[in-house]
C-alpha positions in Angstrom: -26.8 -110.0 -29.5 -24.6 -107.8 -31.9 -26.0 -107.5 -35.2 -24.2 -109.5 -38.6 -23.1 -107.3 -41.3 -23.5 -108.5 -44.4 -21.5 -108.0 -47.1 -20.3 -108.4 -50.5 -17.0 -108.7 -52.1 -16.6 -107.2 -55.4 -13.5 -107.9 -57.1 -13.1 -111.3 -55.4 -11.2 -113.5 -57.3 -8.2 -110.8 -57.2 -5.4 -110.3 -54.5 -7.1 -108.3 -52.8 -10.5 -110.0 -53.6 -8.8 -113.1 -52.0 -7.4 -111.5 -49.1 -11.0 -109.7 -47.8 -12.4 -113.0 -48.0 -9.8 -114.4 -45.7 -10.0 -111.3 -43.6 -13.7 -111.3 -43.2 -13.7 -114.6 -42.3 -11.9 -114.1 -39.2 -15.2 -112.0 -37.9 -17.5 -113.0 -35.8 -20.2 -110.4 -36.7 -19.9 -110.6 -40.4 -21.6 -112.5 -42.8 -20.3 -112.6 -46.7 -23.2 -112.5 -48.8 -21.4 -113.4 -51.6 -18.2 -112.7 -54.3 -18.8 -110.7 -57.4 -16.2 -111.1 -60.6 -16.4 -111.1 -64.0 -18.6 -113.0 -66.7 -15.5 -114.7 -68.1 -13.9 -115.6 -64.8 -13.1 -118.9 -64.6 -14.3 -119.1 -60.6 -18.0 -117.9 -61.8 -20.3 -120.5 -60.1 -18.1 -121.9 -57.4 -18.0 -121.1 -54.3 -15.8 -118.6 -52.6 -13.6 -121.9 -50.9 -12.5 -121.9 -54.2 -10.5 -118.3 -53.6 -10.3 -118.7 -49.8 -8.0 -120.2 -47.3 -11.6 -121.6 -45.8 -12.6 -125.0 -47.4 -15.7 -124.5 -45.4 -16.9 -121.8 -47.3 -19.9 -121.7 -49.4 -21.3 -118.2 -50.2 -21.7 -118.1 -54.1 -18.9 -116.1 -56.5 -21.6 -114.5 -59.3 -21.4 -112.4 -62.3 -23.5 -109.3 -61.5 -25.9 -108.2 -57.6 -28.8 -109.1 -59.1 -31.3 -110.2 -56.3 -28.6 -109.9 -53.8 -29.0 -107.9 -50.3 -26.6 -106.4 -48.1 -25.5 -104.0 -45.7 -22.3 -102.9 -47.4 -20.3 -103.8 -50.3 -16.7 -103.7 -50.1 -15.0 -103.3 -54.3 -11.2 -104.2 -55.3 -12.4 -104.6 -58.8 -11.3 -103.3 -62.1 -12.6 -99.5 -63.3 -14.6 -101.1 -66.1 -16.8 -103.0 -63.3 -17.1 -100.1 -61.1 -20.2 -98.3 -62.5 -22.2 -101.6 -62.1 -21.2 -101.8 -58.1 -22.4 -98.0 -57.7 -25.2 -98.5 -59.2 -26.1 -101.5 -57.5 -25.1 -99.5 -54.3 -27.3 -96.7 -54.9 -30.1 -98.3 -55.9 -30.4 -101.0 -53.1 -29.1 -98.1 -50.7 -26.0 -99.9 -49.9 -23.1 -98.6 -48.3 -19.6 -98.9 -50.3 -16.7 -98.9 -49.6 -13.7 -99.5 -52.5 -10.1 -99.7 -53.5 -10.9 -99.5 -56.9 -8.0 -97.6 -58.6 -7.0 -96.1 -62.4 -10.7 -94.6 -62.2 -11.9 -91.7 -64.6 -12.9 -88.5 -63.5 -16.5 -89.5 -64.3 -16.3 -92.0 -62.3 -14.8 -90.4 -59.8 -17.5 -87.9 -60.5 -20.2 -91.2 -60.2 -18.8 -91.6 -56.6 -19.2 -87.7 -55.4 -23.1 -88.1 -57.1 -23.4 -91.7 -54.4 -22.5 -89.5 -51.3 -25.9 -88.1 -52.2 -27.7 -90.8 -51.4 -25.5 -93.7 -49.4 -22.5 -93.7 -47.4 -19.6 -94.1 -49.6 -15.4 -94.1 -48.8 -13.6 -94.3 -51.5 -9.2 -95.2 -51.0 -6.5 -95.4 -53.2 -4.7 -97.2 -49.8 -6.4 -98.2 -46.9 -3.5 -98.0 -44.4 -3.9 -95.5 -42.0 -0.8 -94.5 -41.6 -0.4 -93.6 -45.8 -3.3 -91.2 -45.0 -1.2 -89.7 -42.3 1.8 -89.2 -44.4 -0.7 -87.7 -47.0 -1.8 -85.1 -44.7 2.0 -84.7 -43.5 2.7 -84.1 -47.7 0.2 -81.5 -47.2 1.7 -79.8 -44.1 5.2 -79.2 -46.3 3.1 -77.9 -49.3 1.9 -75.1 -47.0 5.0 -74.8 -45.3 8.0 -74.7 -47.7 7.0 -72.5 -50.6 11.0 -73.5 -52.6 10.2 -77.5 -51.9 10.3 -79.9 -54.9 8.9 -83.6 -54.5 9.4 -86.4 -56.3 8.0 -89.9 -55.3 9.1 -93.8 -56.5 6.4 -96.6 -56.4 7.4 -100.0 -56.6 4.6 -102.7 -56.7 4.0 -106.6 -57.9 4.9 -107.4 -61.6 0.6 -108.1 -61.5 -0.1 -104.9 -60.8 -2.2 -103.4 -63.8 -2.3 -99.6 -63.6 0.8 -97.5 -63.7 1.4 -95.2 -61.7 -0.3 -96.6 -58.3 -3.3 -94.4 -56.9 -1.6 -94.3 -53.6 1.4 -92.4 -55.3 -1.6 -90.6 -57.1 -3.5 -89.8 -54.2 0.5 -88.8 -52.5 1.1 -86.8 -55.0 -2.4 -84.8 -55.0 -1.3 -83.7 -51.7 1.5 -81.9 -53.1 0.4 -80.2 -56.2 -2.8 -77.9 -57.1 -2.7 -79.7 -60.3 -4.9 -82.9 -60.4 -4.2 -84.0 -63.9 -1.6 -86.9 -64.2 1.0 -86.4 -67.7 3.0 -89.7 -69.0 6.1 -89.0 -69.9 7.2 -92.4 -70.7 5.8 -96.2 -69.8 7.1 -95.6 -66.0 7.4 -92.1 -65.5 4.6 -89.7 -65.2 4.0 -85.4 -63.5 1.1 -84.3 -61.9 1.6 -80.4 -61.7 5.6 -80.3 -60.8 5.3 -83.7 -58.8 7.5 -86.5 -60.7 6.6 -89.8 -60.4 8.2 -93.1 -61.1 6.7 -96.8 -61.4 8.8 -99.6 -61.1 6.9 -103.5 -61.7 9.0 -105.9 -59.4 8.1 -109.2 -58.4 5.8 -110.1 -55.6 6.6 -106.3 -53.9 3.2 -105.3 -51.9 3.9 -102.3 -52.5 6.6 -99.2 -51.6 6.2 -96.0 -51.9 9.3 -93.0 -51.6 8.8 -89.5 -51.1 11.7 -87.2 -51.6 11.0 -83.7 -50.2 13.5 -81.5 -51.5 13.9 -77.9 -49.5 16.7 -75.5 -50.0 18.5 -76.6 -46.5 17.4 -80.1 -46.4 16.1 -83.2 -47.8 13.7 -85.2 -46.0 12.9 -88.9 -47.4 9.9 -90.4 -46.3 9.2 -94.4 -47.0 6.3 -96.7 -46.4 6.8 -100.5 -47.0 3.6 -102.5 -47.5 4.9 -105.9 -45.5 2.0 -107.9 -47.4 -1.3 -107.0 -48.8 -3.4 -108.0 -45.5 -2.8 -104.0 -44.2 -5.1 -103.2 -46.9 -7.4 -106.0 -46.9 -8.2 -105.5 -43.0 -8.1 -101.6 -43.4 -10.5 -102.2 -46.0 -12.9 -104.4 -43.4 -12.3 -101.8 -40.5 -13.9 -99.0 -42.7 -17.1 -101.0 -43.8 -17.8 -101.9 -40.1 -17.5 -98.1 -39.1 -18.7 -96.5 -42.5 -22.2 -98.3 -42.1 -22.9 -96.6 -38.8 -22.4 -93.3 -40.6 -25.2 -91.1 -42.9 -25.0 -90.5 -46.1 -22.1 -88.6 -47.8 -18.7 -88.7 -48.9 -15.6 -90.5 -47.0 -12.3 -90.4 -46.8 -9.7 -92.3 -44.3 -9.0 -89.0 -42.5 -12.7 -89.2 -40.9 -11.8 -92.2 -39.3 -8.7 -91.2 -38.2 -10.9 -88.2 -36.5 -13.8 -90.2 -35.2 
């Protein structure tokens, strides 16, 4: 008989909360433990058929892990919740896995410090094939010494942080800088890297990639269709990251697993 994974959702009542819910659901083998969101959320109390497609439902949406156990928690929350999931993680010696973006560097810090002690992945995009393009980004870095890169991320008016971790995380690939300047509202450099945020409507999420070489100009796009990519990316790396020891993650040791 194949073992349940449990699970909690962290971040739940968000768009991408919403979405794990829906995409757990659809799994035999797992078993949501419950939602976590914040004290003020209207949702605190009910039960997660109040954010999922499921009526059926009933696992609880709560404030904070206390008293909870599970095998893995899986975190689209905000960075001001995100020290009270590693902790609970660390402490209970559960894996995590999260999407959490506009993170500090202590925080990020925080995460490195987890690998130490659980199995932790941490994404700024949980498609696949955005982690190929990433290691793609890092292929012209090393290969075309005269290139200059610029990339355009367009996302959902809802969308709180500015510029996306994805185009972050893209953009990381490309420079040996890691520390993000704003220029203005919706433009921003990491090292020489320019990027640009545009807030649009119910857009998933694109990202552009302008590559720039003295001969050529290569443009490289990937169009989020909806945010289920993300949500069932996010589900396929809990069921494999809680078969792995302790460390630090990235979507590239899936992809060579």
């Amino acid at each position: 008989m194949t073992e349940v994974l449990r699970v909690i959702v962290s971040g739940v009542t968000g768009r991408m909360g919403r979405r794990l819910v829906n995409a757990l659901q659809k799994q035999a083998t797992i078993h949501i433990v419950a939602g976590i969101t914040s004290p003020e959320n209207t949702f605190l109390g009910k039960p997660l058929s109040a954010v999922s497609h499921n009526a059926s439902h009933q696992a609880p949406i709560l404030s904070n892990f206390s008293g909870l156990q599970a095998d893995v928690v899986i975190d689209f929350s905000q960075s001001k919740c995100f020290d009270q999931v590693v902790d609970y993680c660390v402490m209970n010696e559960v894996a995590l896995v999260s999407g959490t973006t506009g993170l500090s560097q202590s925080q990020f810090d925080r995460i490195s410090q987890a690998g130490h002690f659980i199995p932790v992945l941490w994404a700024a995009n949980f498609s696949i094939n955005i982690q190929i393009i990433k290691n793609l980004l890092q292929v012209f870095k090393q290969k075309n010494h005269n290139g200059e890169y610029r990339i355009t991320e367009t996302h959902h008016q809802h969308k709180q942080d500015a510029p996306s971790g994805t185009a972050i995380a893209l953009a990381q690939s490309l420079s040996d800088s890691q520390h993000l300047m704003v220029v203005d509202h919706n433009r921003f450099t990491l090292g020489t890297i320019e990027i640009t945020s545009v807030r649009e409507a119910e857009v998933p999420g694109t990202h552009q990639i302008y590559c720039d070489f003295p001969n050529e100009t290569i443009t490289i796009e990937h169009v989020s269709k909806n945010g289920d990519l993300f949500a069932e990316g996010a589900v396929s790396a809990a069921k494999w990251l809680v078969q792995q020891d302790n460390g630090l993650y990235d979507l590239n040791a899936i992809i060579l697993a």
